[in-house]
C-alpha positions as CSV (number, residue, x, y, z in Angstrom):
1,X,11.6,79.1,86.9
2,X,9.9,79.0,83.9
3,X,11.3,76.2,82.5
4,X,10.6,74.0,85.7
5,X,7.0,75.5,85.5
6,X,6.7,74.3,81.8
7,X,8.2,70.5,82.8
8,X,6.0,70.7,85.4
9,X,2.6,71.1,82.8
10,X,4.2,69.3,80.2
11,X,4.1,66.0,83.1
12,X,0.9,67.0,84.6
13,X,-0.9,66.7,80.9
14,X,1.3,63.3,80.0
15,X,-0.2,62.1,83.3
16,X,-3.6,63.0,82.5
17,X,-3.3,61.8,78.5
18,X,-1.8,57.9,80.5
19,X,-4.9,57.8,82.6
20,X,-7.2,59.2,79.9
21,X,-5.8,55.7,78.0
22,X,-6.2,53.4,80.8
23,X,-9.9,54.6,81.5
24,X,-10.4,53.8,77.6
25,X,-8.3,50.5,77.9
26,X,-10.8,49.2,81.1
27,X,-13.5,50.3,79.0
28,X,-12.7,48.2,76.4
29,X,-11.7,45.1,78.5
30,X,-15.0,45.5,79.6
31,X,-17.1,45.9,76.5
32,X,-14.9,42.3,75.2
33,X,-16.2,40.7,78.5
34,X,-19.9,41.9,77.8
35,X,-19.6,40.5,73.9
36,X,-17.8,37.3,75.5
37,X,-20.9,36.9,78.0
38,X,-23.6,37.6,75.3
39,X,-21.9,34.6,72.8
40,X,-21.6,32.3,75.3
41,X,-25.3,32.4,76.4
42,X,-25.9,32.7,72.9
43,X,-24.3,29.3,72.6
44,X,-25.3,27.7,75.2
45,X,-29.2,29.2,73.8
46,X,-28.6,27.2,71.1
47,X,-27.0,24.0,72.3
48,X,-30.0,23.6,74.4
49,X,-32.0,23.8,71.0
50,X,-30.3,21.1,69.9
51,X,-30.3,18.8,73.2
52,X,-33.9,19.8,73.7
53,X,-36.1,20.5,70.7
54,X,-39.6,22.1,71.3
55,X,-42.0,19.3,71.4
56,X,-44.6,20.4,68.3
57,X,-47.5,18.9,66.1
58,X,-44.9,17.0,64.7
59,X,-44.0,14.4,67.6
60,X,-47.6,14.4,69.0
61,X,-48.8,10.7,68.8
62,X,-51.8,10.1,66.8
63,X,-55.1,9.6,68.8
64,X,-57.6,7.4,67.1
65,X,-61.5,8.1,67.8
């Protein structure tokens, strides 16, 4: 009786320490995603830079008066 009692606590935490770890695994799958999400806008931030500079002083055409 005891024994049984015991196997049975002994599963019950195993089963609570397997879903402890997969809580902590999707939390972490979904903290990469996030970081994965932020660098591609990053990137794609940038590219635009690239494609399309800001128009400054610089490329203004002179005006004569």
């Amino acid at each position: 009786m005891i024994l049984t009692l015991l196997l049975m606590m002994v599963q019950e935490y195993l089963e609570y320490q397997r879903q402890m770890a997969l809580q902590r695994m999707q939390e972490q799958e979904m903290e990469m995603r996030r970081r994965l999400e932020q660098q591609k806008q990053e990137q794609q931030m940038r590219a635009m830079q690239y494609t399309y500079p800001q128009v400054g002083l610089a490329h203004r055409t002179p005006t004569h008066r």
